[in-house]
PDB file of N, H, CA, C and O in Angstrom:
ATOM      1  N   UNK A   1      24.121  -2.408  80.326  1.00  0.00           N
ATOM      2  CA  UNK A   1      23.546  -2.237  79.009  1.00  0.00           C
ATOM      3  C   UNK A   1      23.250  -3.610  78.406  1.00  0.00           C
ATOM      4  O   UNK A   1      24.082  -4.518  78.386  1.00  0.00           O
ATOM      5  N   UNK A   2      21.961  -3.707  77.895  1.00  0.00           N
ATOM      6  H   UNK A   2      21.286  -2.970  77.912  1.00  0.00           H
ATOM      7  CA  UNK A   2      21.659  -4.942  77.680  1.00  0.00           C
ATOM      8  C   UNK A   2      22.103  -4.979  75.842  1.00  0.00           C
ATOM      9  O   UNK A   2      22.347  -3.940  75.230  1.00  0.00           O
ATOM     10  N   UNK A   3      22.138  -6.405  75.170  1.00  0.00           N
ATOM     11  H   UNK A   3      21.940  -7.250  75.667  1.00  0.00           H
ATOM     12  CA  UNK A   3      22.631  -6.559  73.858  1.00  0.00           C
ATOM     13  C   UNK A   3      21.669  -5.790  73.050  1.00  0.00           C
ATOM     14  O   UNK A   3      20.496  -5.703  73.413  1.00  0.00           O
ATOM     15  N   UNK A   4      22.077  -5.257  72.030  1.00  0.00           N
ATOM     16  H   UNK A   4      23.030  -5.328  71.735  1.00  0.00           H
ATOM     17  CA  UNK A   4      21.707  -4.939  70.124  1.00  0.00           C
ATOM     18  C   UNK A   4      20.514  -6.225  70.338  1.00  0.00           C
ATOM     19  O   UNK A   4      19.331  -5.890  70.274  1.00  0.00           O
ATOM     20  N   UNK A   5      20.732  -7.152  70.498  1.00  0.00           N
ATOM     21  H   UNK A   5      21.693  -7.424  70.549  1.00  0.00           H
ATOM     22  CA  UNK A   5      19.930  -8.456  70.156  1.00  0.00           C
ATOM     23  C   UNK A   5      18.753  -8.412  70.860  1.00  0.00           C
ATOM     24  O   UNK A   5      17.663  -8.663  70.345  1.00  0.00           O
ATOM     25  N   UNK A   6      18.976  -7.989  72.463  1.00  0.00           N
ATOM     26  H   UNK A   6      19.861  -7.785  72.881  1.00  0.00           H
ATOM     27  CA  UNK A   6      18.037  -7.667  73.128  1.00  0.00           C
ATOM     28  C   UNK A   6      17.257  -7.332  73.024  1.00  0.00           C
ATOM     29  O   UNK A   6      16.097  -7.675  73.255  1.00  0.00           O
ATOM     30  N   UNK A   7      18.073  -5.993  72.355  1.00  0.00           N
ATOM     31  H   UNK A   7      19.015  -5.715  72.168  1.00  0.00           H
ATOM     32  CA  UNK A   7      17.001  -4.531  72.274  1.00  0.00           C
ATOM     33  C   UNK A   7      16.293  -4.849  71.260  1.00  0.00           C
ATOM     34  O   UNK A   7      15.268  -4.168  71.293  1.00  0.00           O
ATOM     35  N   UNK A   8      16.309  -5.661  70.207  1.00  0.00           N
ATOM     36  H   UNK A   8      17.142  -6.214  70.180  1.00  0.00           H
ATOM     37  CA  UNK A   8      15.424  -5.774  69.120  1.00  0.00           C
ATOM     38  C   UNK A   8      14.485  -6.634  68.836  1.00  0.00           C
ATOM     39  O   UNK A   8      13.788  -6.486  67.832  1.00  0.00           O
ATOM     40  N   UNK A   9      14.325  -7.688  69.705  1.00  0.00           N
ATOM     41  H   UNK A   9      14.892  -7.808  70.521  1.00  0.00           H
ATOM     42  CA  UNK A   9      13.663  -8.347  69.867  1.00  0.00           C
ATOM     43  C   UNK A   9      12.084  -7.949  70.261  1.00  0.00           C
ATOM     44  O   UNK A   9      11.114  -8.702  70.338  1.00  0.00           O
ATOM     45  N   UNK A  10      12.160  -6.582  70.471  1.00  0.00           N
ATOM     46  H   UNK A  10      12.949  -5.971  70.408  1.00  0.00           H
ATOM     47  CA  UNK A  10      10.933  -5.761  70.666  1.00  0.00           C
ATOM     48  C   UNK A  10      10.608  -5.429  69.459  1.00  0.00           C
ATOM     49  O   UNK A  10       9.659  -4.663  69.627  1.00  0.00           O
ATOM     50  N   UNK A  11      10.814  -5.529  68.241  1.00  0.00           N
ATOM     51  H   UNK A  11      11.585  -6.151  68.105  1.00  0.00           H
ATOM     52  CA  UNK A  11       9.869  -5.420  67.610  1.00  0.00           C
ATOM     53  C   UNK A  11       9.525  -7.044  66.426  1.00  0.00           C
ATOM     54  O   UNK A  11       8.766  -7.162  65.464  1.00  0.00           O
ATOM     55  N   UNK A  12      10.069  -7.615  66.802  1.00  0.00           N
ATOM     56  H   UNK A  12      10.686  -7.519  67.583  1.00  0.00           H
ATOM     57  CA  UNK A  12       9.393  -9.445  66.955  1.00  0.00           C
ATOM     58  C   UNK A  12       8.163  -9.138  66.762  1.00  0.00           C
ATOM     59  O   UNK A  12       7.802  -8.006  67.085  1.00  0.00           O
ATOM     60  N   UNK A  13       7.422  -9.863  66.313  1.00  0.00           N
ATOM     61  H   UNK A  13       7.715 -10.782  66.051  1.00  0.00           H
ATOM     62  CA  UNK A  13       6.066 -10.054  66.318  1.00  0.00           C
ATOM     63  C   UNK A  13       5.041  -8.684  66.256  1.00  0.00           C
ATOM     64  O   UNK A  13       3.922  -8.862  66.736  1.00  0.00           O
ATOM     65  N   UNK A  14       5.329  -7.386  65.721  1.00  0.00           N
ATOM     66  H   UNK A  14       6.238  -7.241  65.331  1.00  0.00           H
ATOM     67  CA  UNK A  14       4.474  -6.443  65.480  1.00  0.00           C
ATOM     68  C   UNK A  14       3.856  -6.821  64.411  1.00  0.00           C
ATOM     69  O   UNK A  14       4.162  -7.639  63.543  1.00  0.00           O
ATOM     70  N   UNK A  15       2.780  -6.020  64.580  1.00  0.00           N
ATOM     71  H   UNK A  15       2.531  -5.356  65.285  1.00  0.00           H
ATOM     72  CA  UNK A  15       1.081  -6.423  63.495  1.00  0.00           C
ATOM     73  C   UNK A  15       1.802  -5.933  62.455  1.00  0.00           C
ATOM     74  O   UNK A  15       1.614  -6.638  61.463  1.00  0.00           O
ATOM     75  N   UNK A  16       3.014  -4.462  62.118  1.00  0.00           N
ATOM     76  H   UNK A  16       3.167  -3.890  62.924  1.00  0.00           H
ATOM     77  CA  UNK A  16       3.298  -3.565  61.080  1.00  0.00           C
ATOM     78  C   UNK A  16       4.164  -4.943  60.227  1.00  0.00           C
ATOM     79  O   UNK A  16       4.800  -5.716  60.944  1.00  0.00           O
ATOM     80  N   UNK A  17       4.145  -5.133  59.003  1.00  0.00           N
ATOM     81  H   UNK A  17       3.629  -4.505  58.421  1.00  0.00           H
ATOM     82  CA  UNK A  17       5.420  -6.021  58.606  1.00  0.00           C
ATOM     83  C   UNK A  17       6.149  -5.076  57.906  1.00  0.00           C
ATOM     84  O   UNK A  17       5.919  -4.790  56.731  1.00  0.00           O
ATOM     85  N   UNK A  18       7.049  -4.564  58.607  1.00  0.00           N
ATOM     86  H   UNK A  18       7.236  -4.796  59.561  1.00  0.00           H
ATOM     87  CA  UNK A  18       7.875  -3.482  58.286  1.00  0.00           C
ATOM     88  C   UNK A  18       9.805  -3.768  58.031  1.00  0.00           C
ATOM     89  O   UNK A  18      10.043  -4.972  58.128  1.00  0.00           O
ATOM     90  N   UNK A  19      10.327  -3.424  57.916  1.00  0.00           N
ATOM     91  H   UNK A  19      10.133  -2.446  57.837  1.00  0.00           H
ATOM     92  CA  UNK A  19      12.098  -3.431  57.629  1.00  0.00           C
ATOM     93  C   UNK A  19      12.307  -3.752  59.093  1.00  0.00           C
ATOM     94  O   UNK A  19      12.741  -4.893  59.250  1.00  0.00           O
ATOM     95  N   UNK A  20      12.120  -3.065  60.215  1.00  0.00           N
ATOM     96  H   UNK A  20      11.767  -2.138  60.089  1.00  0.00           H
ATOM     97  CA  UNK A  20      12.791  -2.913  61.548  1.00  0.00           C
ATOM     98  C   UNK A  20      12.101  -4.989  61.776  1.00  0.00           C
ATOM     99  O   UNK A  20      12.911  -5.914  61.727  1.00  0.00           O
ATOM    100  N   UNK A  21      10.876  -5.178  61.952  1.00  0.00           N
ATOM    101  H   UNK A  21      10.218  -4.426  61.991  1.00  0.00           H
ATOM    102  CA  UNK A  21      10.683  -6.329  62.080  1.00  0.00           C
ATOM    103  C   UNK A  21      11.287  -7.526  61.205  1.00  0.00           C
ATOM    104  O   UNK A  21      11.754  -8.623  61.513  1.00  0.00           O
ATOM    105  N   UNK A  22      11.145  -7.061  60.345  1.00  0.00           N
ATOM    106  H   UNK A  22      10.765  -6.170  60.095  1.00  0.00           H
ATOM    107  CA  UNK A  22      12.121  -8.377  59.421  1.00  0.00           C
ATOM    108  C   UNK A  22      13.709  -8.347  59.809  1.00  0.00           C
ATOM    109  O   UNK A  22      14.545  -9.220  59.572  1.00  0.00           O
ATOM    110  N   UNK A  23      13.854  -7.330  60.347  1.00  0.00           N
ATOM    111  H   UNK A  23      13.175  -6.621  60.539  1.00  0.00           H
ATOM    112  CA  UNK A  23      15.389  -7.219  60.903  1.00  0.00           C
ATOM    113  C   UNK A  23      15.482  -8.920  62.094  1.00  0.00           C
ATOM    114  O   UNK A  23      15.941 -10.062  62.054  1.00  0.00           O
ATOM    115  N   UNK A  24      14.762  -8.087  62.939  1.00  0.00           N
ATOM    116  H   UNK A  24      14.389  -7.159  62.971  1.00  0.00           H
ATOM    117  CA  UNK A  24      14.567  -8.598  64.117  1.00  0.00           C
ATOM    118  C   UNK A  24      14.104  -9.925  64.027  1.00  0.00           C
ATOM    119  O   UNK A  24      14.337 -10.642  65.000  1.00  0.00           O
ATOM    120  N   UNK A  25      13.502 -10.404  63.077  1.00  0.00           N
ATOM    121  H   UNK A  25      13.312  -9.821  62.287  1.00  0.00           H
ATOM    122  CA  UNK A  25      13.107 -11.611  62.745  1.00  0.00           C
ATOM    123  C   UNK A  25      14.277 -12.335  62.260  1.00  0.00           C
ATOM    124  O   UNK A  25      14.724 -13.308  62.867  1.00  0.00           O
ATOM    125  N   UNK A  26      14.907 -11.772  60.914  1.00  0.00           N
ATOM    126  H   UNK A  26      14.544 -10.981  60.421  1.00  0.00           H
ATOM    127  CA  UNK A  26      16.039 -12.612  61.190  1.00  0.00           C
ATOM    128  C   UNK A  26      16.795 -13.052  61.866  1.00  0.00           C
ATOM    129  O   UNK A  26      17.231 -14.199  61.960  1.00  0.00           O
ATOM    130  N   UNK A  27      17.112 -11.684  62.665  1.00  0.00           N
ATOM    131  H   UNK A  27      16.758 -10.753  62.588  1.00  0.00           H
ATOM    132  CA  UNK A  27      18.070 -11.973  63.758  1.00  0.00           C
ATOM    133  C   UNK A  27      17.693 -13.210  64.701  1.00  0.00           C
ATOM    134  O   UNK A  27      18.533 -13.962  65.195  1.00  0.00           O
ATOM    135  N   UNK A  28      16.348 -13.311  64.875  1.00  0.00           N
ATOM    136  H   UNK A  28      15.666 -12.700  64.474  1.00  0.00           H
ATOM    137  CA  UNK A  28      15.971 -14.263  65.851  1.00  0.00           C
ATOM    138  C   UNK A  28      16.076 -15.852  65.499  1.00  0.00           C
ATOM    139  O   UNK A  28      16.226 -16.718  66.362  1.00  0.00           O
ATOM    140  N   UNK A  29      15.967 -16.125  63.982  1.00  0.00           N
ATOM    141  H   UNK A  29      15.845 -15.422  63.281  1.00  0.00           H
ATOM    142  CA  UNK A  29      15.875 -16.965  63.027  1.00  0.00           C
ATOM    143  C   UNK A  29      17.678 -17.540  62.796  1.00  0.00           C
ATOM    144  O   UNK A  29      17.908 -18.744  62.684  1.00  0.00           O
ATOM    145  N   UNK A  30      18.815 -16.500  62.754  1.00  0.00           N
ATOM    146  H   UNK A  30      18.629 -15.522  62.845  1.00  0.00           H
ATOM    147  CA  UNK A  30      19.976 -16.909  62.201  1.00  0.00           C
ATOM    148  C   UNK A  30      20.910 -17.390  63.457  1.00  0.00           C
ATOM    149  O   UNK A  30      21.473 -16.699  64.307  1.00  0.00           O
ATOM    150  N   UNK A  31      20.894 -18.252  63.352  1.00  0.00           N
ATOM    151  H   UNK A  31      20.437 -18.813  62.662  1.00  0.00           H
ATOM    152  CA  UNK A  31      21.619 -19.129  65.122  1.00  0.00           C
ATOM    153  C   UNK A  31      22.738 -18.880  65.265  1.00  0.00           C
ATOM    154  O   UNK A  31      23.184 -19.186  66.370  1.00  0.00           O
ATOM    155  N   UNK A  32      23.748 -18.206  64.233  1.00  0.00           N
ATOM    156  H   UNK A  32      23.385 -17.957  63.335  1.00  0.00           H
ATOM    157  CA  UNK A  32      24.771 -18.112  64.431  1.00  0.00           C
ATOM    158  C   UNK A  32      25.447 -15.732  64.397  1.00  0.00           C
ATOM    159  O   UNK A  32      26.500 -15.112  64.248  1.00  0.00           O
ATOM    160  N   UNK A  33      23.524 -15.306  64.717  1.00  0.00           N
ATOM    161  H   UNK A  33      22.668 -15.809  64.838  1.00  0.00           H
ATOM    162  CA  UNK A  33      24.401 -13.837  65.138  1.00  0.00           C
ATOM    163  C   UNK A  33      24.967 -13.846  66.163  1.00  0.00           C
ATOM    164  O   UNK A  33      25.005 -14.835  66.894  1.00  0.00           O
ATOM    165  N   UNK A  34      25.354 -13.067  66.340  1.00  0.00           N
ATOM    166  H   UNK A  34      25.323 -12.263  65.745  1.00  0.00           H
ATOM    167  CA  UNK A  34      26.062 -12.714  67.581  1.00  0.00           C
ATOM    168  C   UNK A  34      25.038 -11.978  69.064  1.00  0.00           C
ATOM    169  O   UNK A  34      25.005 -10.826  69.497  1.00  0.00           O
ATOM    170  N   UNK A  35      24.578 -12.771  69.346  1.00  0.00           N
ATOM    171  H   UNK A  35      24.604 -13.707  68.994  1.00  0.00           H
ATOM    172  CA  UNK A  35      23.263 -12.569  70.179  1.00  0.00           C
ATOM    173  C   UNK A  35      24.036 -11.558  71.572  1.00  0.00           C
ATOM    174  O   UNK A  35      23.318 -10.919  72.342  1.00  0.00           O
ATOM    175  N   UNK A  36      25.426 -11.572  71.681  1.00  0.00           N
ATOM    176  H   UNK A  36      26.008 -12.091  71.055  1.00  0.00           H
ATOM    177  CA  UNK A  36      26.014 -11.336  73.204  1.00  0.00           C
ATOM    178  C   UNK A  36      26.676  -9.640  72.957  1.00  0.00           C
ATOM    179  O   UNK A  36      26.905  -8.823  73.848  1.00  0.00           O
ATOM    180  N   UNK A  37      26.914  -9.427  71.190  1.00  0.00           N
ATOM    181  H   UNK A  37      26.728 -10.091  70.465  1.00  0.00           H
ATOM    182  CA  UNK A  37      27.519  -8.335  71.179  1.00  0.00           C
ATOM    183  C   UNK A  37      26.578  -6.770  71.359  1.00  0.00           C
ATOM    184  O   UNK A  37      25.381  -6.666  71.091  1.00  0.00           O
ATOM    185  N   UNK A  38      27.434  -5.691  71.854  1.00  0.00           N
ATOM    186  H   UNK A  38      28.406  -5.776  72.071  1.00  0.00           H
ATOM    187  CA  UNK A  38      26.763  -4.762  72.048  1.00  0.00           C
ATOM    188  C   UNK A  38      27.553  -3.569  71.455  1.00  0.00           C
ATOM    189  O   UNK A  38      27.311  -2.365  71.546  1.00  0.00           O
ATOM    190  N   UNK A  39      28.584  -4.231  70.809  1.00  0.00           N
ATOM    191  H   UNK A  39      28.780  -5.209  70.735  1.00  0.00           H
ATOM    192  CA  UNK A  39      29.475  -3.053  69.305  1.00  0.00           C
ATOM    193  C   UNK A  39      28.987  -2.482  67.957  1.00  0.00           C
ATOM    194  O   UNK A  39      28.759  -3.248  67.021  1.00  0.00           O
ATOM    195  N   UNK A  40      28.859  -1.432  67.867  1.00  0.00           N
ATOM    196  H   UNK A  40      29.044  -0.809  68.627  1.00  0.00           H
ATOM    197  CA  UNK A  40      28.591  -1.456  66.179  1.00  0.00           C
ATOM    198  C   UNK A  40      29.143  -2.138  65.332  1.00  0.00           C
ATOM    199  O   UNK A  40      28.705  -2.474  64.231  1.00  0.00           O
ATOM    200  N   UNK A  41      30.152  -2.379  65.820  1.00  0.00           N
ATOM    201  H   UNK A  41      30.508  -2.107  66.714  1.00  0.00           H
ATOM    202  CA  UNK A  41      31.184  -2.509  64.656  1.00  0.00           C
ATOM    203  C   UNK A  41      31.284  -4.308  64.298  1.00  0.00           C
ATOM    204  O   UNK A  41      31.585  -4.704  63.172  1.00  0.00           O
ATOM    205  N   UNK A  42      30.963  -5.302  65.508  1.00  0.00           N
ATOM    206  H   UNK A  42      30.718  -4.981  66.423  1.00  0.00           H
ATOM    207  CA  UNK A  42      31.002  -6.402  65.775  1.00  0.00           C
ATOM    208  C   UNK A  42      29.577  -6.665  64.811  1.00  0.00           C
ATOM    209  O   UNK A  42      29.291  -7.513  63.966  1.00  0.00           O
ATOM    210  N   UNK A  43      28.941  -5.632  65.320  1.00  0.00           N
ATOM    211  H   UNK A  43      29.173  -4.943  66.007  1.00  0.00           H
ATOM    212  CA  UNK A  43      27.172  -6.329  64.775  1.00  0.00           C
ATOM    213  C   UNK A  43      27.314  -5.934  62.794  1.00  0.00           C
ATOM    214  O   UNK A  43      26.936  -6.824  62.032  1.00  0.00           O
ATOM    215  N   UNK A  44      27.758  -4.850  62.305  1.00  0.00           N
ATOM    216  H   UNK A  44      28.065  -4.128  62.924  1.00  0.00           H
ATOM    217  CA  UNK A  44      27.693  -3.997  61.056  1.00  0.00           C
ATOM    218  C   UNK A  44      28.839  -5.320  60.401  1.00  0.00           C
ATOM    219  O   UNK A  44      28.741  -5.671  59.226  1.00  0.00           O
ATOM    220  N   UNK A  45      29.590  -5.768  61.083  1.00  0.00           N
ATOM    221  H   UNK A  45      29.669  -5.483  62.038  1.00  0.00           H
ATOM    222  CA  UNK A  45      30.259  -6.527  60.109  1.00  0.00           C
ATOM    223  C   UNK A  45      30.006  -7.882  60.065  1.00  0.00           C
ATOM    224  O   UNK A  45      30.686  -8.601  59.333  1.00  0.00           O
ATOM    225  N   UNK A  46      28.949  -8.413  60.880  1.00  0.00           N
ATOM    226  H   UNK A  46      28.396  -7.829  61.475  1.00  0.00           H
ATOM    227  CA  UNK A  46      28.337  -9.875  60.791  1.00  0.00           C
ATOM    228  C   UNK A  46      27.332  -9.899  59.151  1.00  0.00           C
ATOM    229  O   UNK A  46      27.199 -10.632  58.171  1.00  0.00           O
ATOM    230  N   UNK A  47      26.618  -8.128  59.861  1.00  0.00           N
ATOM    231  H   UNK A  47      26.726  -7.533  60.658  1.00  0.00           H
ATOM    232  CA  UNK A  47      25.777  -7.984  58.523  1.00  0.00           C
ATOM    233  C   UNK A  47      26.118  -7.889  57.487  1.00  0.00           C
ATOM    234  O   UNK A  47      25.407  -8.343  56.590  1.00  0.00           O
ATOM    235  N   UNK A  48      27.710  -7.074  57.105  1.00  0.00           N
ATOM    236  H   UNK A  48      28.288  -6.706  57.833  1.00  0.00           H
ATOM    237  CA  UNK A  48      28.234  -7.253  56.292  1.00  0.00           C
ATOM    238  C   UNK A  48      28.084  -8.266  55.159  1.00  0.00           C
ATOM    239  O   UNK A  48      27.923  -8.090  53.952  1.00  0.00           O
ATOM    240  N   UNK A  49      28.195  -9.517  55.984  1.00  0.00           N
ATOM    241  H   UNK A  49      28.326  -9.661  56.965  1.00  0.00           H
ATOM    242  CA  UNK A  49      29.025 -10.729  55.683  1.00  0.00           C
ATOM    243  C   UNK A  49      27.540 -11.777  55.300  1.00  0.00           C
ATOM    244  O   UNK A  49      27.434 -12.743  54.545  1.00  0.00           O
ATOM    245  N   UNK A  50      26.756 -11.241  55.988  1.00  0.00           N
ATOM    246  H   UNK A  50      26.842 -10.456  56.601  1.00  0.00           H
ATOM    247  CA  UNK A  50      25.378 -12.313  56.245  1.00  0.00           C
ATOM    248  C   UNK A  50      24.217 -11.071  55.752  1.00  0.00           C
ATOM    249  O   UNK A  50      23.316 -11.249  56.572  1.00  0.00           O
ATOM    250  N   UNK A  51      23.906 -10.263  55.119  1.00  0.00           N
ATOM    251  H   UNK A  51      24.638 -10.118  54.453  1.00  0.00           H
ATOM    252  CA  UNK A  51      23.098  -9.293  54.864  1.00  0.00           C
ATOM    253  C   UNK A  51      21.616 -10.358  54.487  1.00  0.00           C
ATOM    254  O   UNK A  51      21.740 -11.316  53.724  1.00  0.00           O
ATOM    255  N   UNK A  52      20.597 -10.096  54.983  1.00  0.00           N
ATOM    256  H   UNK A  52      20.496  -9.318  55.603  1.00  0.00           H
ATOM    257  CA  UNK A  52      19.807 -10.605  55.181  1.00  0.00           C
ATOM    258  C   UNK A  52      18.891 -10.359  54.169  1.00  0.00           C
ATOM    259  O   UNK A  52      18.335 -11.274  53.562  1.00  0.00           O
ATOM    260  N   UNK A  53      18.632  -8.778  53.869  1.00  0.00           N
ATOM    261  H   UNK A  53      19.084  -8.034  54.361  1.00  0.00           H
ATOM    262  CA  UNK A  53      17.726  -8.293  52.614  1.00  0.00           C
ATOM    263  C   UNK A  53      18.595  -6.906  52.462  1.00  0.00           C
ATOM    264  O   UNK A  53      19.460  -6.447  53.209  1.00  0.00           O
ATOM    265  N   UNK A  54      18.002  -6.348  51.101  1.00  0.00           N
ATOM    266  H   UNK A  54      17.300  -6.720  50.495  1.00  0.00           H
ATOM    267  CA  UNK A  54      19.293  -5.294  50.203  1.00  0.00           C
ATOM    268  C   UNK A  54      19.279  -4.302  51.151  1.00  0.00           C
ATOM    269  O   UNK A  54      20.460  -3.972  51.265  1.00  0.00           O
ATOM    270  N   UNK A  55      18.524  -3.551  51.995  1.00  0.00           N
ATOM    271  H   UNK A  55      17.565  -3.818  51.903  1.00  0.00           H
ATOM    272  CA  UNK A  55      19.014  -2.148  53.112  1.00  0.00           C
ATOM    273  C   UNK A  55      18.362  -2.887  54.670  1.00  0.00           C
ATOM    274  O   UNK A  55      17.376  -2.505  55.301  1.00  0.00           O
ATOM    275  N   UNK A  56      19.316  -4.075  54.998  1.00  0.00           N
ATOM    276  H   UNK A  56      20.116  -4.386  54.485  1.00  0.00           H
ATOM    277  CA  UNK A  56      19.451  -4.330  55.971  1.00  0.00           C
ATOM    278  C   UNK A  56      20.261  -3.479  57.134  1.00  0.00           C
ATOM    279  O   UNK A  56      20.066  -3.356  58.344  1.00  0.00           O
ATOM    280  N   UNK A  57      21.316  -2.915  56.180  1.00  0.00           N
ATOM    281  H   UNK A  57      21.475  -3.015  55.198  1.00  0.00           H
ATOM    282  CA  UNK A  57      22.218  -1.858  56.853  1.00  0.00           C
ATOM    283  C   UNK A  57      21.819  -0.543  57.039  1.00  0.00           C
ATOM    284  O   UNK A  57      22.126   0.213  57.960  1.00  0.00           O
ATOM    285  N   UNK A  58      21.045  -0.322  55.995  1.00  0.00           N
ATOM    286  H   UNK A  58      20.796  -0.936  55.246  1.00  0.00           H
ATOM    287  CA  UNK A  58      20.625   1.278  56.708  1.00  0.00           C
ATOM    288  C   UNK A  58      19.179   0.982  57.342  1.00  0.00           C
ATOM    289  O   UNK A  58      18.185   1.608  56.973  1.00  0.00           O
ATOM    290  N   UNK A  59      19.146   0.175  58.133  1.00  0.00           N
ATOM    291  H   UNK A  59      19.954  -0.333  58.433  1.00  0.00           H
ATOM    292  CA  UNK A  59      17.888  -0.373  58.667  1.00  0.00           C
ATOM    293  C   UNK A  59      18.505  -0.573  60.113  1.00  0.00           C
ATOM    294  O   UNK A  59      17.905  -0.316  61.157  1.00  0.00           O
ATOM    295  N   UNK A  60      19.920  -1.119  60.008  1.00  0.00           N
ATOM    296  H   UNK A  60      20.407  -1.327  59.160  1.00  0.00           H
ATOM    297  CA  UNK A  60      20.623  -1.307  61.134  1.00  0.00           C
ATOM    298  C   UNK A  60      21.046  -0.406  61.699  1.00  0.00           C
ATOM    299  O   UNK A  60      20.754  -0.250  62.885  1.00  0.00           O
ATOM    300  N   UNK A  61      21.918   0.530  60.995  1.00  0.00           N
ATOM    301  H   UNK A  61      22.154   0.404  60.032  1.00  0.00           H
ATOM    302  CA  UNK A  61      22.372   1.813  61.388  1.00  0.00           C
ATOM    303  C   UNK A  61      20.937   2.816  62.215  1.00  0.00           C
ATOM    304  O   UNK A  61      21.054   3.410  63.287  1.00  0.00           O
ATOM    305  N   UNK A  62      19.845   2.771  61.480  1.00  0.00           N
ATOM    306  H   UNK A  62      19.750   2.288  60.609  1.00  0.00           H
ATOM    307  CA  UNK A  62      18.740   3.275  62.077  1.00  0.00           C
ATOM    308  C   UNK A  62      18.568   2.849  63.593  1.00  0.00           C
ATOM    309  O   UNK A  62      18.703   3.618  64.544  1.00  0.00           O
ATOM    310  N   UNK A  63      18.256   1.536  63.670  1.00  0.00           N
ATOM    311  H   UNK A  63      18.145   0.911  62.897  1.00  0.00           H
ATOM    312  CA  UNK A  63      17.654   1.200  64.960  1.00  0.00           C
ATOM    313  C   UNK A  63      18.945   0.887  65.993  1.00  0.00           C
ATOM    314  O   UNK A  63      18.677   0.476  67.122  1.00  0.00           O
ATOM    315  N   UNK A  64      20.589   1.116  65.531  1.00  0.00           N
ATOM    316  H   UNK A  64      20.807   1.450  64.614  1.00  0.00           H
ATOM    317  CA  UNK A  64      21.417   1.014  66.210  1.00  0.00           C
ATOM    318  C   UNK A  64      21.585   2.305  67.049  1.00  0.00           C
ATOM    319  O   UNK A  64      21.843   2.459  68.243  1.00  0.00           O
ATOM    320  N   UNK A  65      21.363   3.156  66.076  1.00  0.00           N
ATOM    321  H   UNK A  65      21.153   3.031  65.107  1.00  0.00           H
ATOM    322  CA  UNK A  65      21.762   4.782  66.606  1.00  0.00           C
ATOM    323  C   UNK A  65      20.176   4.753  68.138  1.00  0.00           C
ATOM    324  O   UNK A  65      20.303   5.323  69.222  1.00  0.00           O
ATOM    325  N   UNK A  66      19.352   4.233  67.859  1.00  0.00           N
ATOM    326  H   UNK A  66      19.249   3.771  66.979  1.00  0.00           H
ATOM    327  CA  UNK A  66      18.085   4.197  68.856  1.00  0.00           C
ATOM    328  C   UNK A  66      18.483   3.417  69.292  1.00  0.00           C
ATOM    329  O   UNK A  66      18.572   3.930  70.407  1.00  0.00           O
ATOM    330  N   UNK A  67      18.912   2.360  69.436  1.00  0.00           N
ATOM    331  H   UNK A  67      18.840   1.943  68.530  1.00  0.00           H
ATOM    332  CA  UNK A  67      19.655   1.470  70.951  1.00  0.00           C
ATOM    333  C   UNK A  67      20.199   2.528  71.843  1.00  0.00           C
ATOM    334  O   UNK A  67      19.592   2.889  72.851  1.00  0.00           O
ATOM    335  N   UNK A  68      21.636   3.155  71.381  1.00  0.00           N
ATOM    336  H   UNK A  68      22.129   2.862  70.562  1.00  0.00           H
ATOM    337  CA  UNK A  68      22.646   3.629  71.844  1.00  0.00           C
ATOM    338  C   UNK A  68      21.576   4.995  72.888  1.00  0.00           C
ATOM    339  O   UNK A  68      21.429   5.243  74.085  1.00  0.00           O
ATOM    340  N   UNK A  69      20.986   5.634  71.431  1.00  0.00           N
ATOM    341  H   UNK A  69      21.105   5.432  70.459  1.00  0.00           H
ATOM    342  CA  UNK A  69      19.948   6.669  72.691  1.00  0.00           C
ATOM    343  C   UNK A  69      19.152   6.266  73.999  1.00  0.00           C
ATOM    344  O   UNK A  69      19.180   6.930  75.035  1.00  0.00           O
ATOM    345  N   UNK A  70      18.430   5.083  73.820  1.00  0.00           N
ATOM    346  H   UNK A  70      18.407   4.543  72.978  1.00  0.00           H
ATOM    347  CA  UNK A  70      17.764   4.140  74.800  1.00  0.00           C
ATOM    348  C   UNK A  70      18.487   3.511  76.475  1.00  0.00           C
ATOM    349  O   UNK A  70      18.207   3.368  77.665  1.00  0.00           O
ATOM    350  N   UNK A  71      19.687   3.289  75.351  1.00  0.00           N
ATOM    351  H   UNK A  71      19.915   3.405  74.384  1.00  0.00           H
ATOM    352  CA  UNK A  71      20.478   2.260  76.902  1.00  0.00           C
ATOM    353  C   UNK A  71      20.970   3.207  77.077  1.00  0.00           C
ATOM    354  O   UNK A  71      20.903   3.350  78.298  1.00  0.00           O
ATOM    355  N   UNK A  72      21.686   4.403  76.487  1.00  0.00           N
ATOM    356  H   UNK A  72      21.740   4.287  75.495  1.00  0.00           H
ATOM    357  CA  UNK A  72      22.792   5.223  77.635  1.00  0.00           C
ATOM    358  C   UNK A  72      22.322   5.669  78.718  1.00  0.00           C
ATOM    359  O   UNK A  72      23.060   6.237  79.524  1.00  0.00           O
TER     360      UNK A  72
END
């Protein structure tokens, strides 16, 4: 199973400028996520701590629950 970080890096650079991309943009932008984890719980509490914009989390929870469907 490849990382949360991985998996999101697919939507990087879409034409849409949407929540899921600004996710992913940050993520790509903040040097210190956790690029290796593949936990909810590891990734939900970085965001916690580092929330990027106001429904970063239910943005996360969204495209986390579609990881988990994807890689299993």
């Amino acid at each position: 199973m490849r990382s949360f970080y991985h998996y999101m890096m697919r939507y990087r650079g879409n034409k849409e400028n949407n929540d899921d991309k600004k996710l992913a943009d940050w993520m790509f932008e903040d040097h210190s996520f956790p690029k290796q984890a593949k936990t909810y719980d590891e990734i939900s509490s970085y965001l916690e701590w580092n929330i990027p914009f106001t429904n970063a989390l239910s943005v996360f929870d969204k495209l986390y629950e579609a990881y988990l469907t994807e890689e299993s």
